[in-house]
C-alpha positions as CSV (number, residue, x, y, z in Angstrom):
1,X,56.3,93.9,-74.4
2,X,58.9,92.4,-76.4
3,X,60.4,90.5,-73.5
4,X,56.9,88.9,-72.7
5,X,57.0,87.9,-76.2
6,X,60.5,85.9,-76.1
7,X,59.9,84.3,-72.4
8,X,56.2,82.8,-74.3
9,X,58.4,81.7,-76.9
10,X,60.9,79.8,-74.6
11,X,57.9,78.9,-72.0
12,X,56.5,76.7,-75.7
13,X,60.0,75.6,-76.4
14,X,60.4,73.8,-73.6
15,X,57.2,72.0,-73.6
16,X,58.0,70.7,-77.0
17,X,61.6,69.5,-75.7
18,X,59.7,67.6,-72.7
19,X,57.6,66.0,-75.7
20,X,60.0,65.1,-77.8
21,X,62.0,63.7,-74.8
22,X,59.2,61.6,-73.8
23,X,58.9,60.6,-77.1
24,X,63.1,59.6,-77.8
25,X,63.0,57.5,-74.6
26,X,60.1,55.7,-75.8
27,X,61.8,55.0,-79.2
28,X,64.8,54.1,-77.3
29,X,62.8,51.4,-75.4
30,X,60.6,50.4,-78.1
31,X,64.1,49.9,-80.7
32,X,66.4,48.0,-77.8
33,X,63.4,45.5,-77.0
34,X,63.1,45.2,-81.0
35,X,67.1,44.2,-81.4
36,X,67.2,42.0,-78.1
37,X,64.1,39.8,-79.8
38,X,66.1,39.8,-83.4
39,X,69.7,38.4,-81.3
40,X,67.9,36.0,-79.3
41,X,65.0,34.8,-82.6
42,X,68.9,34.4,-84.7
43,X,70.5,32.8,-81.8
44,X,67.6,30.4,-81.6
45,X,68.0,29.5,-85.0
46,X,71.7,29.1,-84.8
47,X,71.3,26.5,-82.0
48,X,69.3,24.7,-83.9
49,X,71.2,24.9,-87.5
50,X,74.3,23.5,-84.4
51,X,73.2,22.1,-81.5
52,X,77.2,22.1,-80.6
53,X,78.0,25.0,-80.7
54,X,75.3,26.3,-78.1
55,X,78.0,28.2,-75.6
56,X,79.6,30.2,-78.4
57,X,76.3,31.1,-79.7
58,X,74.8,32.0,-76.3
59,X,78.1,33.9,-75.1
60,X,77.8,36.4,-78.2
61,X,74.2,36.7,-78.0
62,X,74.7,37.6,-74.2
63,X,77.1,40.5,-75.0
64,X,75.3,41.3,-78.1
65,X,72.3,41.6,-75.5
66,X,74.4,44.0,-73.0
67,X,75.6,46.4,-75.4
68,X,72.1,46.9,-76.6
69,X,70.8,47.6,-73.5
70,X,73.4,50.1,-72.4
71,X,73.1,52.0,-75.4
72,X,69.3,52.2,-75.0
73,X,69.6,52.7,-71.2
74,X,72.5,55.9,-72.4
75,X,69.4,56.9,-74.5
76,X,66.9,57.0,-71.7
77,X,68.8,58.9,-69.6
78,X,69.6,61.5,-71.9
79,X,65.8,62.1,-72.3
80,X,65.1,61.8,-68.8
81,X,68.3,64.4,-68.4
82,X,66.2,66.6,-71.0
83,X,63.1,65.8,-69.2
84,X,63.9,66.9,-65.7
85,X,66.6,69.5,-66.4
């Protein structure tokens, strides 16, 4: 009986880490989209502020851009990992 009792327990368990990996890729989506939209809003601004210095501006905003996403892609993965494993 006691062994029914602790496979229940693991049985819940694991339903609440498929949740809360649902969940942590969502966040992950929901926070990369929210930093892409800040760098490109500043970047936007900077342009304007000088025109001139558009390629420096949109160089750094491009890498700014990629090391977002790959963090927040890392992020989804791990979920999915926690998801599906």
């Amino acid at each position: 009986m006691l062994s029914l009792a602790i496979i229940l327990q693991v049985v819940e368990a694991v339903g609440l880490a498929k949740l809360g990996a649902g969940i942590g890729a969502g966040i992950a989506a929901i926070g990369a989209g929210m930093g892409i939209g800040r760098i490109g809003e500043s970047a936007v601004a900077a342009i304007a502020r000088q025109p001139e210095a558009v390629g420096d501006i949109r160089s750094n905003m491009i890498v700014s851009a990629a090391l977002i996403e790959g963090v927040a892609f890392f992020a989804i993965v791990v979920c999915l990992l926690i998801l599906f494993v």
